[in-house]
N, C-alpha and C positions, 0 to 999 in steps of 0.2 A: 815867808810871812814875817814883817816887821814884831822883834819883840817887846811891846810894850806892857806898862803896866795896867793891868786891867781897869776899866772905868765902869760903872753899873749904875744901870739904869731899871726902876722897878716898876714895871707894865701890870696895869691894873684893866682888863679888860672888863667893861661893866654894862649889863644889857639889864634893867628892871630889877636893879641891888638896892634899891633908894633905902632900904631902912638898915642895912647891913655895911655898904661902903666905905662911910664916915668913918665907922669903929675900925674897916680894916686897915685905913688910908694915916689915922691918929696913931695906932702902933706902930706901922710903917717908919713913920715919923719921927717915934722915940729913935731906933735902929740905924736910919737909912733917910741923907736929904732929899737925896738923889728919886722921884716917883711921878708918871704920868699917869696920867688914868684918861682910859677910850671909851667916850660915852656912845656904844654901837646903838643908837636912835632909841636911847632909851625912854618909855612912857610917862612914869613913875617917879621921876625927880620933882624936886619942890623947885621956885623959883629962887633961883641966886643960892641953890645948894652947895655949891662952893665959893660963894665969897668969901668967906671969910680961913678960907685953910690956903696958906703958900703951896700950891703942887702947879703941875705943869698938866693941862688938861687939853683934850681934843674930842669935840663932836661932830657923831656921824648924824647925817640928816635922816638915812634911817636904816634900822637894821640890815646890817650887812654880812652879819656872822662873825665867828668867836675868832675863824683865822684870817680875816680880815682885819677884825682890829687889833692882834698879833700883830699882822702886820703894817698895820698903817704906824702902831705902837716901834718897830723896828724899823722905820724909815724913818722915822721924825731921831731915834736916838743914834741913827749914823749920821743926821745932819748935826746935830750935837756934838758930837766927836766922842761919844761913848764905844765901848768894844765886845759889850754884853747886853743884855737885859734879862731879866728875872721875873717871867711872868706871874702871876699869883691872883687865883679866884678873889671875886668880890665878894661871896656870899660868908664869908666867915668859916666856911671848912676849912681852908688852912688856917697854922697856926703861923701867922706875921713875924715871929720870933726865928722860926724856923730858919728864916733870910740867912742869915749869921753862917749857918751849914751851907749854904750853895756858895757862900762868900768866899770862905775858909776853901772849898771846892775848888773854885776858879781860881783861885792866888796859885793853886797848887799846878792845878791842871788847866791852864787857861783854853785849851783849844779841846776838851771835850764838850758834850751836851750830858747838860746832868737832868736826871728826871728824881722826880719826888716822889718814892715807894710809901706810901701810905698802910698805916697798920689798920687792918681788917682784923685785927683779932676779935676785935667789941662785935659783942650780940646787936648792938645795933645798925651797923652797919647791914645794908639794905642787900638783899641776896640777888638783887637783877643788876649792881652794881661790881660784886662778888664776881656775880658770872662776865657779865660786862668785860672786865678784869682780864679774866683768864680767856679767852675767846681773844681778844686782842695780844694777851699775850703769843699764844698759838701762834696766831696767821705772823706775828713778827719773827717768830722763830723762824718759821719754816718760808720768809721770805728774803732773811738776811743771814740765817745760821747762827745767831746771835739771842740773847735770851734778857730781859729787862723784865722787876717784878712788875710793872705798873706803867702798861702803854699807854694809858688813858690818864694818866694825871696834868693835870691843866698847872703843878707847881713846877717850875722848870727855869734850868739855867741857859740860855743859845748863847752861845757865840756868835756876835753878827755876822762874819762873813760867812757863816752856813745859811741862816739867811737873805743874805744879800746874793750870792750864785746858785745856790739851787735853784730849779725851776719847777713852783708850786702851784698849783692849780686850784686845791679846795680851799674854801672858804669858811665854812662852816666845824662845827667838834672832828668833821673828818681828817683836818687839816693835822690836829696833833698826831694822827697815826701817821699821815702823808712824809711828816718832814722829819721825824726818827726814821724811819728804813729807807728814805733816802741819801740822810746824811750817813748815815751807817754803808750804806751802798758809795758814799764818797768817801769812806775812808776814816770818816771822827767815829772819836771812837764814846760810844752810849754808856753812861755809869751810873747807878741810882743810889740815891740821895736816901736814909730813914728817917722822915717824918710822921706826924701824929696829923690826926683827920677828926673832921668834928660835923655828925650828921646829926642835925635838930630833929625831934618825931615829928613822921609822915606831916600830920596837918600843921605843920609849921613850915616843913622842907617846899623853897620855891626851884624848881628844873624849868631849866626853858630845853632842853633836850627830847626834840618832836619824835616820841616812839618807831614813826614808820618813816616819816623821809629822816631823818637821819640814820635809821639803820640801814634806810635805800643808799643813801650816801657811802656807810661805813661797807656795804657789800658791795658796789659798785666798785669804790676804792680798791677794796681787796684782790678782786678778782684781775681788776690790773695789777696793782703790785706783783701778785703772786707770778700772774701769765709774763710778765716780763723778769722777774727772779729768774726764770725758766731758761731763759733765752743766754745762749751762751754768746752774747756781747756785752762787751767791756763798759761797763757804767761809768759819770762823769764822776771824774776823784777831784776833792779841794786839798786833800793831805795825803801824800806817799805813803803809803804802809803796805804791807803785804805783797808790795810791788815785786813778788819772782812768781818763778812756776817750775814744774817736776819736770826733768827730761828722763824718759827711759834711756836715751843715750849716755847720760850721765851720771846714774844713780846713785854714787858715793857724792859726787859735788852736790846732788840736788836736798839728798837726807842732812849733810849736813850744813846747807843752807835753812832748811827750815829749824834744823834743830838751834840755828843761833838766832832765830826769829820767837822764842821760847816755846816749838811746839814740841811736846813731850815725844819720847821714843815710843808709847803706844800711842799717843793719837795718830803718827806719823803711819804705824802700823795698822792700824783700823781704818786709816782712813784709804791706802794701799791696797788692802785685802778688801775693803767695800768695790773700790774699783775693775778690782781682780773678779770678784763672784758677776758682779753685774755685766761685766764685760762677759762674760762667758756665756749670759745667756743669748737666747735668740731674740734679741727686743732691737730689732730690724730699725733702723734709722731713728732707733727711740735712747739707745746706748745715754748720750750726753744729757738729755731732757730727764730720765730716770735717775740718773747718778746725782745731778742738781737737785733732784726732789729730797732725794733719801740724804744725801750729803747735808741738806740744807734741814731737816728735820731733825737728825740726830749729829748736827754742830758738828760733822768733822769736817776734813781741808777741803775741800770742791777742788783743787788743783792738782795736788797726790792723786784723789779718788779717778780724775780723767785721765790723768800721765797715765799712771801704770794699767787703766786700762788700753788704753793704745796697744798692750801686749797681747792681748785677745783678738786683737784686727784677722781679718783671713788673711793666709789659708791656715796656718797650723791649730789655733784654737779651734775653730771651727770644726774641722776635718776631724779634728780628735772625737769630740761630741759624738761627730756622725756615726765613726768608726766606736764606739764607743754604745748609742743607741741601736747601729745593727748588730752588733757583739750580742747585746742582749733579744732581741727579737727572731733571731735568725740560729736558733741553734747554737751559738758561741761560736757562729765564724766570722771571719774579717772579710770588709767591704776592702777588695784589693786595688780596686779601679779608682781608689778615691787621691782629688787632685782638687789642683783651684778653679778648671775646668769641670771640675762635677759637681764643684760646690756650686760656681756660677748659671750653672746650666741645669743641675736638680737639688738647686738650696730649697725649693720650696715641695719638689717630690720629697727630699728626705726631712722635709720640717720637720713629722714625728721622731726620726732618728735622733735630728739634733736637738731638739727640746730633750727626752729623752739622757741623754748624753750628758747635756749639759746639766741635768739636776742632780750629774753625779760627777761630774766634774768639776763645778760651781765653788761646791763648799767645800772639795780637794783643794782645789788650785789656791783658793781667798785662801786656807788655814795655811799652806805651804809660804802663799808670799807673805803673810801676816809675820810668819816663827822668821825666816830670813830678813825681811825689814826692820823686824823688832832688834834682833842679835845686831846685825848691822848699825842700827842709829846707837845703843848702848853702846858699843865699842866705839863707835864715833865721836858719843858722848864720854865715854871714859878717856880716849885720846886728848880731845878737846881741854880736858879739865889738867893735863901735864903740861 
């Protein structure tokens, strides 16, 4: 990707703002020449409400939703030859000043997506927004393994070309969840921004935010995101990162590959021994669907967590279990006849053995490879640093 100097452009999406936009579009202005504003078919404008202000203006004939005019707002600024845009509410919640931080952002980090963590701390800040909040935080953790204070914030910096190749579908408030855990799933990488937030009391706060279809929308969304997170094929990447993976064939190259990708000698380890226990159990062609869950919920590697289970494959893990479940049901004697033929052929007569087995082998085996991967990546690490 060509490295140029960043160009910004500041996206004013505005649906029924008529007595708020003027004041957000005048600060703008102090700040920043550079502003469109997308009138999504709004009602509530007066006639020739922008005559008189220089900005660069686009009307929709009629509502078309908030990621709609996002994006009509990011096509018009790559015909422009911009390399950013900077969305920001019309209703006056954000504070227009704030610009200055995603600015400062992008010089730094030109090819991240920054979002605008907003302080909740004020009592007034509204508790279905609160919750709102965190509920979208969740489903992004546990869809990208990554963690951002504030999915929902409409203050944000893109870089066009995450816009311009991913391929986005929603149109509506669902859109800003849509295109973080995508882009995130291509590889840019997600950073938040601390800004201040300004909610007017109730009979003055205007939402166009439709209670039920958009939260149809927002669960709709989810459930694909999530059920495709799931799926262990390779998502579309705009930017190389992360590009290895674990081979149990070569586990001194593979720890310390990751360890020069900055992942710590215990996440390396935890996330090893997750793969170690899960694999152990009996979760019968569920192995890689399960690991992705839990891997992707508690932020460790998904790549470590499936390598090293690979080691759990039949026959020997398995058989262990068995031999291990009839040890205990049977007197404390050994299943002698056990083989990959008996596993294939009474995996599901000995299911109780191996279940069994397995919920004492499980957290054996994870705490065993957890202490040897751990020692191993430090001493790799201490190599490393000579």
């Amino acid at each position: 990707m060509a490295t140029t100097l960043p160009k910004i452009l500041i996206v004013i999406p505005l649906y029924n703002h008529g007595r708020t936009v003027l004041a957000v579009i005048e600060r703008c202005k102090k700040i920043h020449e550079d502003i469109l504003v997308i009138d999504d078919g709004s009602t509530d404008l007066k006639k020739d409400q922008f005559k008189d202000i220089n900005i660069k203006l686009i009307h929709h004939d009629q509502n078309c939703g908030k990621g709609a005019a996002i994006m009509t707002g990011a096509q018009q600024a790559i015909k422009l030859g911009f390399t950013h845009i900077v969305t920001m509410d019309a209703d006056l919640q954000h504070r227009p000043e704030d610009f200055e931080l995603f600015k400062q952002a992008i010089y730094h980090s030109p090819q991240s997506l920054f979002i605008g963590k907003r302080d909740f701390s004020s009592k007034t800040i509204p508790g279905t927004s609160k919750f709102g909040r965190s509920f979208s935080n969740f489903w992004f953790r546990i869809q990208t393994g990554l963690s951002t204070g504030d999915a929902q914030s409409g203050f944000r910096a893109y870089p066009l070309f995450v816009l311009e190749n991913l391929t986005l579908s929603e149109q509506h408030y669902s859109f800003e969840i849509e295109v973080i855990v995508k882009a995130a799933w291509a590889g840019v990488t997600i950073q938040d921004i601390d800004i201040s937030v300004h909610y007017p009391p109730p009979e003055k706060r205007i939402s166009h935010f439709k209670l039920f279809w958009d939260n149809m929308r927002l669960t709709h969304l989810n459930t694909r995101l999530t059920l495709r997170s799931f799926l262990p094929l390779p998502h579309k990447k705009l930017l190389k990162n992360n590009n290895y993976k674990f081979s149990i064939f070569k586990p001194l190259k593979s720890i310390r590959l990751f360890l020069a990708h900055d992942l710590s000698p215990f996440h390396i380890a935890m996330s090893g021994a997750t793969g170690i226990f899960l694999g152990t159990l009996p979760l019968i062609a569920l192995h890689t669907l399960v690991i992705l869950m839990v891997t992707g919920f508690f932020r460790l590697n998904k790549l470590v967590a499936i390598g090293t289970s690979q080691l759990c494959m039949p026959p020997v893990v398995p058989a262990l279990c068995i031999e291990a479940g009839y040890f205990l049901t049977h007197d404390n004697t050994f299943l002698t006849d056990i083989s990959f033929e008996t596993i294939a052929n009474q995996g599901f007569q000995r299911l109780f053995e191996w279940v069994l087995g397995s919920l004492i082998l499980a957290p054996v085996l994870s705490f065993l490879s957890f202490i040897t991967i751990f020692l191993i990546a430090i001493a790799l690490s201490i190599l490393g640093k000579k």
